[in-house]
C-alpha positions in Angstrom: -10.0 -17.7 6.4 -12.0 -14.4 7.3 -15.2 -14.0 6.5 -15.4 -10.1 6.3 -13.0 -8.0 5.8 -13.1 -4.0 7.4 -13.5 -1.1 5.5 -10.9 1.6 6.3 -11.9 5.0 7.1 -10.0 8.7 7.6 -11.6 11.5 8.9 -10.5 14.7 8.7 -6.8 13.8 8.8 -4.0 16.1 9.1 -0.7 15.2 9.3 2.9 17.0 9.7 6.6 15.7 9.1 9.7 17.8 10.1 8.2 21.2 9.7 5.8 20.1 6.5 2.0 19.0 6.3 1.3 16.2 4.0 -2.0 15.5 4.9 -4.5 18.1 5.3 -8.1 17.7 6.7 -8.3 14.7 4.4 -11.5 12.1 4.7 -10.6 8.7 2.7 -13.4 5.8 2.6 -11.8 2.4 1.6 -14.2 0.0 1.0 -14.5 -3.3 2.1 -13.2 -6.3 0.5 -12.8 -4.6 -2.8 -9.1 -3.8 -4.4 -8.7 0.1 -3.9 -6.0 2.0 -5.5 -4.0 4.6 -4.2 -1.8 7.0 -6.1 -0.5 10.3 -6.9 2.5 12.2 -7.4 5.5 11.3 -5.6 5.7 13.0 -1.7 1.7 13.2 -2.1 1.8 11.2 0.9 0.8 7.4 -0.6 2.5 5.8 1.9 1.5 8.1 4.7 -1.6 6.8 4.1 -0.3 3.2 4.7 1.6 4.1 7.9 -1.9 5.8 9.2 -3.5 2.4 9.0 -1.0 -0.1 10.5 -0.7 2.7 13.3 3.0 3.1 12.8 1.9 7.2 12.1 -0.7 9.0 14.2 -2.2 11.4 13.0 -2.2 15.2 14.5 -5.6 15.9 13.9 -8.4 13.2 12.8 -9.3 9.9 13.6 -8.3 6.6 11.2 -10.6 3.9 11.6 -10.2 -0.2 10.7 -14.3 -1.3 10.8 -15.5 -0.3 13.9 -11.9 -0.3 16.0 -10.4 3.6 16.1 -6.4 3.2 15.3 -4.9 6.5 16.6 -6.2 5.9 19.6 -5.2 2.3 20.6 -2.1 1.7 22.9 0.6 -0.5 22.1 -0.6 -4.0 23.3 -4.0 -3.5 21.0 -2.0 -1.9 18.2 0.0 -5.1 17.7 -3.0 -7.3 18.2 -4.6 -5.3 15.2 -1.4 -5.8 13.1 -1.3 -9.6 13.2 -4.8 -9.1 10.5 -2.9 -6.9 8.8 -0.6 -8.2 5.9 2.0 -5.8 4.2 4.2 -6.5 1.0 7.2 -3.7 0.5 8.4 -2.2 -2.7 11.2 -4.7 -2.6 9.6 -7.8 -0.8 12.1 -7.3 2.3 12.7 -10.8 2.6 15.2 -11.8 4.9 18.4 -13.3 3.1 19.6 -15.4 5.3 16.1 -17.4 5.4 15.0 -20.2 2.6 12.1 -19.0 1.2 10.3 -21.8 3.6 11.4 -20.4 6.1 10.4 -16.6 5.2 7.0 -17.0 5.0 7.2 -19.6 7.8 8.3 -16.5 10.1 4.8 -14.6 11.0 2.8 -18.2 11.9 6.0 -19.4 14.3 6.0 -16.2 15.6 2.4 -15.2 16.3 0.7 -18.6 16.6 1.3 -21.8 18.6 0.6 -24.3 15.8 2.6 -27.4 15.5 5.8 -27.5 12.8 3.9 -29.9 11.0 1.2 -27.9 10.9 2.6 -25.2 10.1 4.9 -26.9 7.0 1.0 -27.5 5.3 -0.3 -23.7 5.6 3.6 -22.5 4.2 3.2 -25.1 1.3 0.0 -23.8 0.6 0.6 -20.2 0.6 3.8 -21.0 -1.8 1.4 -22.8 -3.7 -0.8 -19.9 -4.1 1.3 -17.6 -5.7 3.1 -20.2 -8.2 6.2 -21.0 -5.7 5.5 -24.5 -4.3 8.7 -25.9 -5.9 11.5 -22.6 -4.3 10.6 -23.6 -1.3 14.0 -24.4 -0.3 15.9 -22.0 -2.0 17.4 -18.6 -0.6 16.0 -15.2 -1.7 19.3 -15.0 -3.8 18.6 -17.2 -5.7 15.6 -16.3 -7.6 14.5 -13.3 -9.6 13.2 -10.2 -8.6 9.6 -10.7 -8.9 9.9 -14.2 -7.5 11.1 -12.8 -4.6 7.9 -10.4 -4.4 5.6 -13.3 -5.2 7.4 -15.1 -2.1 6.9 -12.1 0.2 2.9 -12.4 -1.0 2.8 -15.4 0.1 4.5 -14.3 3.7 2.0 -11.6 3.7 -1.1 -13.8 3.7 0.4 -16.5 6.2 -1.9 -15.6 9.0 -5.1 -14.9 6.6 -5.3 -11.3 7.2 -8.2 -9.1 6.5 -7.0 -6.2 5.2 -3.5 -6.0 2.7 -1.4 -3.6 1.9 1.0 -3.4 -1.1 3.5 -0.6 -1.0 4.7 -0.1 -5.0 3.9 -4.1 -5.8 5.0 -3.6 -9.4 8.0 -1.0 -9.7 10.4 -3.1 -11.3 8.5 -5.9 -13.1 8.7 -7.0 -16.3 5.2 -7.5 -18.1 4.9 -11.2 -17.2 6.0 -10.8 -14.1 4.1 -7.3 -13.5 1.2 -9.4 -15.2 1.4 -12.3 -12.5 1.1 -9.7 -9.9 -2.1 -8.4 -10.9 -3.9 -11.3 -11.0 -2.9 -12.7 -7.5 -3.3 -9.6 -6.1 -7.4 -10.2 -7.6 -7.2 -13.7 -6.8 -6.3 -13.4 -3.4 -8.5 -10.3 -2.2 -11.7 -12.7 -3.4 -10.5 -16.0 -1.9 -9.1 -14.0 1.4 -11.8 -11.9 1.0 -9.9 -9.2 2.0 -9.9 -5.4 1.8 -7.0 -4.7 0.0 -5.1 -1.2 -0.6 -2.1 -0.8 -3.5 -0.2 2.2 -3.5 0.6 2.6 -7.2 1.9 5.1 -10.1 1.4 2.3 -12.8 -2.1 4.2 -14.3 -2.2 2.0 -17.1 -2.4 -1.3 -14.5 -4.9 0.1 -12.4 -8.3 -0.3 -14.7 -7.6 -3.9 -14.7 -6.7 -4.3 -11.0 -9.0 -1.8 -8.8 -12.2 -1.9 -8.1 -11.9 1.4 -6.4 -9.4 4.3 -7.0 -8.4 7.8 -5.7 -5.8 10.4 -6.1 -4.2 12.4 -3.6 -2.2 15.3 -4.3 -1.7 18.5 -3.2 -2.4 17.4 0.7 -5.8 16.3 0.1 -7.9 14.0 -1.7 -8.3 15.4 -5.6 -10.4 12.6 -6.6 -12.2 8.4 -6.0 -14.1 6.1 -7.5 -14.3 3.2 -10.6 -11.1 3.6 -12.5 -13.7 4.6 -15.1 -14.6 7.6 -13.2 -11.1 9.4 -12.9 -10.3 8.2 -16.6 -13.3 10.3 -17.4 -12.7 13.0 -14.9 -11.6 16.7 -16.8 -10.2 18.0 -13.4 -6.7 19.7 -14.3 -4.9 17.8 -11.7 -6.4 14.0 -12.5 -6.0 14.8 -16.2 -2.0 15.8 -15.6 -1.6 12.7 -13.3 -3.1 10.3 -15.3 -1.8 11.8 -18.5 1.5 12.0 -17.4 1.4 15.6 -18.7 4.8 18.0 -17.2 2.8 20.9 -17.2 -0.1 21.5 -14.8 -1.6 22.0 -11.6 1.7 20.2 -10.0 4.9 22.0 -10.0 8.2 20.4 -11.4 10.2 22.2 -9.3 9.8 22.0 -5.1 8.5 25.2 -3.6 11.1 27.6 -2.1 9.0 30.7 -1.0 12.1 32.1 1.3 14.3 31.6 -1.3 11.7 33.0 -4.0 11.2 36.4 -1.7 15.0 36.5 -1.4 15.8 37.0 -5.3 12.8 39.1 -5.5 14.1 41.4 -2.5 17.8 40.8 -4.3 16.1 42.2 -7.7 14.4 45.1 -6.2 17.4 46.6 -4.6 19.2 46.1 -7.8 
């Protein structure tokens, strides 16, 4: 079990896909060993945010930090080193079908530890147990619900004890008691993991009773963090549209064209 867990850190981040910059100059502090929620509008760049961290992006300006180890600048051998403390959970669990569920979250300890099978059976039995799955054990993905699947890819995610989680979208899709399972094991396991945990979320309503911490990035850049209590309160235009779910406001419904925009203009004009 870990007995700290790392804050996370960007600085100054800036970062451009296929001609586009999501992130711009953007400094994030994610504090350790606390539940910190991420969200914003959709192509805000959420889960660029996630990909910064387990190194699978680098960024083109700025430096991303895990405690005191710099992630865009380690090399490959240290990179995967860093991601064995490092447990993820996808929108849809991406369990692997052909596996029992056993075997799923199995995978990570036979692949990245030398521990014994009987050993190993314990910790999987454990983590199962954890997250209310003791008895699927056996079964394939296919044969349980939706958010039993997720809860079984939790329990694959904590296998090795990481320090630091991250949950891309953990509830799109729930019902409320499933959706309500969730959020406590997500709070349950960050204190007895003691990890730092980050969930990338547009489920406002869920988020005062799951983060500790909370921020909103839209826009390329960071709008607004702190308590969930904070942005409830906060009268900027954007957080108020966001959290209000208002259609109107500081982000656009439709995508920006500006070529296309000075072409109908240029199109008017001359007629």
């Amino acid at each position: 079990m870990n007995e700290s867990s790392p804050p996370i850190r960007l600085r100054n981040v800036t970062v451009r896909l296929g001609g586009r910059v999501i992130l711009e100059d953007m400094s994030l502090d994610i504090p350790a060993g606390k539940v910190t929620a991420v969200m914003g509008p959709s192509g805000a760049g959420k889960t660029t945010v996630m990909r910064l961290i387990t190194g699978q992006l680098k960024p083109d300006t700025g430096e991303v930090w895990l405690g005191d180890q710099r992630v865009d600048q380690m090399n490959s051998k240290t990179l995967n080193r860093l991601r064995r403390g490092i447990g993820v959970l996808l929108q849809n669990g991406a369990l692997f079908t052909d596996l029992t569920c056993f075997d799923n979250v199995a995978l990570p300890l036979r692949e990245h530890t030398d521990l014994p099978e009987q050993l190993i059976r314990r910790l999987v039995l454990l983590k199962l147990q954890a997250v209310g799955l003791r008895g699927a054990a056996e079964l394939y993905p296919r044969e349980l619900s939706g958010g039993m699947n997720r809860r079984v890819a939790m329990a694959r995610a904590i296998a090795l004890d990481p320090s630091v989680l991250l949950y891309d979208e953990p509830f799109a899709g729930l019902d409320p008691i499933s959706l309500g399972v969730s959020l406590r094991l997500i709070r349950s396991i960050t204190r007895a993991l003691h990890t730092t945990s980050v969930v990338i979320t547009h489920d406002v309503a869920e988020v005062r009773k799951l983060a500790d911490f909370s921020c909103i990035i839209a826009d390329r850049r960071l709008v607004a963090s702190g308590s969930p209590d904070t942005l409830n309160n906060s009268e900027h235009p954007l957080v108020r549209q966001f959290l209000d779910g208002q259609p109107d406001g500081p982000v656009p419904f439709h995508y920006p064209a500006p070529e296309l925009a000075d072409q109908l203009l240029e199109s008017e004009r001359r007629a």
